[in-house]
C-alpha positions as CSV (number, residue, x, y, z in Angstrom):
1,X,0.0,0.0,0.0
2,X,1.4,3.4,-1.3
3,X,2.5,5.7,1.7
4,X,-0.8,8.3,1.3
5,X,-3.0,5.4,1.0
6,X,-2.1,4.4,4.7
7,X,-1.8,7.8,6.0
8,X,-5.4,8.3,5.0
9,X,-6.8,4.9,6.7
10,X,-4.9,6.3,9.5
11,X,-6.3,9.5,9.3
12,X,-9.8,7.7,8.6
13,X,-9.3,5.5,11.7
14,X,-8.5,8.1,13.9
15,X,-10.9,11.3,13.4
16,X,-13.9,11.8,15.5
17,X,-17.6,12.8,14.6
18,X,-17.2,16.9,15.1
19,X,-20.5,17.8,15.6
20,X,-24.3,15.8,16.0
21,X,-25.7,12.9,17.5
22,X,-22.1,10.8,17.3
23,X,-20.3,13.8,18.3
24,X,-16.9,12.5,19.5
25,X,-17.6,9.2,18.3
26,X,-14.7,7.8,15.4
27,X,-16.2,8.0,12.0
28,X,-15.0,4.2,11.2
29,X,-17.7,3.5,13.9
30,X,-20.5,5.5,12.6
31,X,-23.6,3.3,12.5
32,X,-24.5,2.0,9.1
33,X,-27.9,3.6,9.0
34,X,-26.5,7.0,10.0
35,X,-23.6,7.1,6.7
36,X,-26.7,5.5,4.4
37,X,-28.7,8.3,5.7
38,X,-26.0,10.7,4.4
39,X,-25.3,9.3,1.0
40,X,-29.1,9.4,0.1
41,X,-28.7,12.9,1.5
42,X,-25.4,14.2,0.6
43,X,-22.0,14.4,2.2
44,X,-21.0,17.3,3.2
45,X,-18.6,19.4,0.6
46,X,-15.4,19.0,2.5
47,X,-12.5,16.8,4.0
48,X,-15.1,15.1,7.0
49,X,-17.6,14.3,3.9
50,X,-15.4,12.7,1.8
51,X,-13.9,10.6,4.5
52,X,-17.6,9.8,5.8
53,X,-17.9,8.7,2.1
54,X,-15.1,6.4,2.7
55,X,-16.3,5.3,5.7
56,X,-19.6,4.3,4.1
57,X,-17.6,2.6,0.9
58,X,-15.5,0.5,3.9
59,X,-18.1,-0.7,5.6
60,X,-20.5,-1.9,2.6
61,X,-17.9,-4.0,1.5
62,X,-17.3,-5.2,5.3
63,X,-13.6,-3.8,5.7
64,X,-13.9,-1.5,8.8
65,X,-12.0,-4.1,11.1
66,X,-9.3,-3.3,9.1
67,X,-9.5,0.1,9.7
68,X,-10.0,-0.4,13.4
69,X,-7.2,-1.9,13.4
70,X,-4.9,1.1,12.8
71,X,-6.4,3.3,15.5
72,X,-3.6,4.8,17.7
Protein backbone atom coordinates (compact mmCIF):
# COMPACT_ATOMS: atom_id res chain seq x y z
CA UNK A 1 0.00 0.00 0.00
CA UNK A 2 1.45 3.38 -1.30
CA UNK A 3 2.49 5.67 1.70
CA UNK A 4 -0.75 8.29 1.30
CA UNK A 5 -2.96 5.42 0.97
CA UNK A 6 -2.15 4.42 4.70
CA UNK A 7 -1.85 7.76 6.02
CA UNK A 8 -5.40 8.34 4.98
CA UNK A 9 -6.77 4.89 6.66
CA UNK A 10 -4.95 6.29 9.53
CA UNK A 11 -6.34 9.47 9.31
CA UNK A 12 -9.78 7.69 8.63
CA UNK A 13 -9.33 5.49 11.75
CA UNK A 14 -8.45 8.06 13.91
CA UNK A 15 -10.92 11.35 13.35
CA UNK A 16 -13.91 11.79 15.53
CA UNK A 17 -17.56 12.79 14.60
CA UNK A 18 -17.17 16.86 15.12
CA UNK A 19 -20.51 17.77 15.59
CA UNK A 20 -24.27 15.82 15.97
CA UNK A 21 -25.68 12.94 17.50
CA UNK A 22 -22.12 10.78 17.27
CA UNK A 23 -20.29 13.83 18.27
CA UNK A 24 -16.89 12.51 19.53
CA UNK A 25 -17.62 9.16 18.30
CA UNK A 26 -14.70 7.77 15.38
CA UNK A 27 -16.24 8.05 11.98
CA UNK A 28 -14.99 4.22 11.17
CA UNK A 29 -17.71 3.49 13.90
CA UNK A 30 -20.54 5.55 12.64
CA UNK A 31 -23.61 3.26 12.51
CA UNK A 32 -24.54 2.01 9.14
CA UNK A 33 -27.93 3.58 8.98
CA UNK A 34 -26.45 6.96 9.95
CA UNK A 35 -23.61 7.13 6.74
CA UNK A 36 -26.71 5.52 4.39
CA UNK A 37 -28.66 8.35 5.69
CA UNK A 38 -26.02 10.72 4.35
CA UNK A 39 -25.25 9.28 0.98
CA UNK A 40 -29.15 9.43 0.12
CA UNK A 41 -28.72 12.85 1.54
CA UNK A 42 -25.38 14.20 0.57
CA UNK A 43 -22.04 14.42 2.23
CA UNK A 44 -21.01 17.32 3.21
CA UNK A 45 -18.59 19.36 0.63
CA UNK A 46 -15.38 19.03 2.54
CA UNK A 47 -12.53 16.83 3.96
CA UNK A 48 -15.13 15.15 7.03
CA UNK A 49 -17.63 14.34 3.94
CA UNK A 50 -15.40 12.74 1.81
CA UNK A 51 -13.88 10.58 4.46
CA UNK A 52 -17.58 9.85 5.79
CA UNK A 53 -17.90 8.74 2.14
CA UNK A 54 -15.06 6.42 2.69
CA UNK A 55 -16.32 5.26 5.66
CA UNK A 56 -19.59 4.31 4.06
CA UNK A 57 -17.65 2.59 0.85
CA UNK A 58 -15.53 0.48 3.88
CA UNK A 59 -18.07 -0.67 5.56
CA UNK A 60 -20.53 -1.89 2.55
CA UNK A 61 -17.90 -3.97 1.53
CA UNK A 62 -17.30 -5.20 5.34
CA UNK A 63 -13.59 -3.84 5.67
CA UNK A 64 -13.86 -1.52 8.78
CA UNK A 65 -11.99 -4.07 11.09
CA UNK A 66 -9.30 -3.33 9.06
CA UNK A 67 -9.47 0.12 9.66
CA UNK A 68 -10.03 -0.40 13.42
CA UNK A 69 -7.20 -1.88 13.39
CA UNK A 70 -4.90 1.06 12.78
CA UNK A 71 -6.40 3.28 15.45
CA UNK A 72 -3.61 4.84 17.73
Amino acid sequence: MEDNQQHLLEQLANTKMPFGKYKGKYLIDLPEFYLVWYRNKGFPKNKLGEMMHLVYEIQLNGLEDLVRRLKI
